[in-house]
N, C-alpha and C positions, 0 to 999 in steps of 0.2 A: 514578546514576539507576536505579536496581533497587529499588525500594522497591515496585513493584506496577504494575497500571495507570494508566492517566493521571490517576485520581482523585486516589487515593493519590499521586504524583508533584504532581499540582500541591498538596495539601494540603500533603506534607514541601518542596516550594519558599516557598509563603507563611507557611509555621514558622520557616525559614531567613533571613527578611523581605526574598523578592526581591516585586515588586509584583503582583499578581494577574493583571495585563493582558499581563503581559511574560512571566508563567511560562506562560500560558493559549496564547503564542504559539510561544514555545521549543519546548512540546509539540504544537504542531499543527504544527511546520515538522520537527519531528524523522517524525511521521507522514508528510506528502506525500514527505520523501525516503526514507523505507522503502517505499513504494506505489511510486516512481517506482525504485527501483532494485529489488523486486520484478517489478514491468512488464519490464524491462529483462530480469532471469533469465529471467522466464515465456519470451520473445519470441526470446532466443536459444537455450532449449530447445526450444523449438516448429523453430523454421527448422534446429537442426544436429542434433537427436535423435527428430524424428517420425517417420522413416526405421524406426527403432527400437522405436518405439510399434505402427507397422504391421504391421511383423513378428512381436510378440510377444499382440498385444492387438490384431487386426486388427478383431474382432464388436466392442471395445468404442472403438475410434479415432474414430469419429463423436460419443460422447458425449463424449468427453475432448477433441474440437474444439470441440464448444457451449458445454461447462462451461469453458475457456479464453480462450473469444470472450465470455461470458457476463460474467466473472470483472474481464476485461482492459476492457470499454466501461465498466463499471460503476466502475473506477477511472479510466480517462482522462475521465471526465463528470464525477465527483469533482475531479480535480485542475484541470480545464478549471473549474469552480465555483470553486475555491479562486483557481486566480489572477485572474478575471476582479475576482472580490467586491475582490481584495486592492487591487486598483489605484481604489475609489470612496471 
């Protein structure tokens, strides 16, 4: 599956003649679990190395909180979107 982005990817899947509907899904469920096990890294970096961030980058810790909170709503509203749509 290294053929490119999702475009590309879903193009060499319906080349390969799996069904349009099914490659289109393959690739959005491979997405929500990179998002959600990205979520995941962010969340246990934040809780067991911010300690870390403070000490080294104390002037910039506030922005690297927002850009994180930011980052992190912006994907759980995504995947909360994705499984709500999935169950209609």
């Amino acid at each position: 599956m290294s053929t490119g982005g999702q475009p590309s990817q879903l193009a060499a899947m319906i080349q390969m003649g799996m069904e349009g509907g099914r490659s289109t899904s393959i690739l959005l469920m491979k997405f929500i679990i990179y998002q959600v096990v990205v979520l995941f890294a962010y969340v246990s970096t934040i809780i067991f190395g911010f300690h870390m961030v403070m000490t080294k980058f104390a002037g910039l810790a506030i922005f690297i909180g927002i850009g994180f909170f930011n980052s992190r709503m912006f994907n759980c509203i995504f995947i909360s979107n994705y499984v709500c749509l999935s169950f209609y």
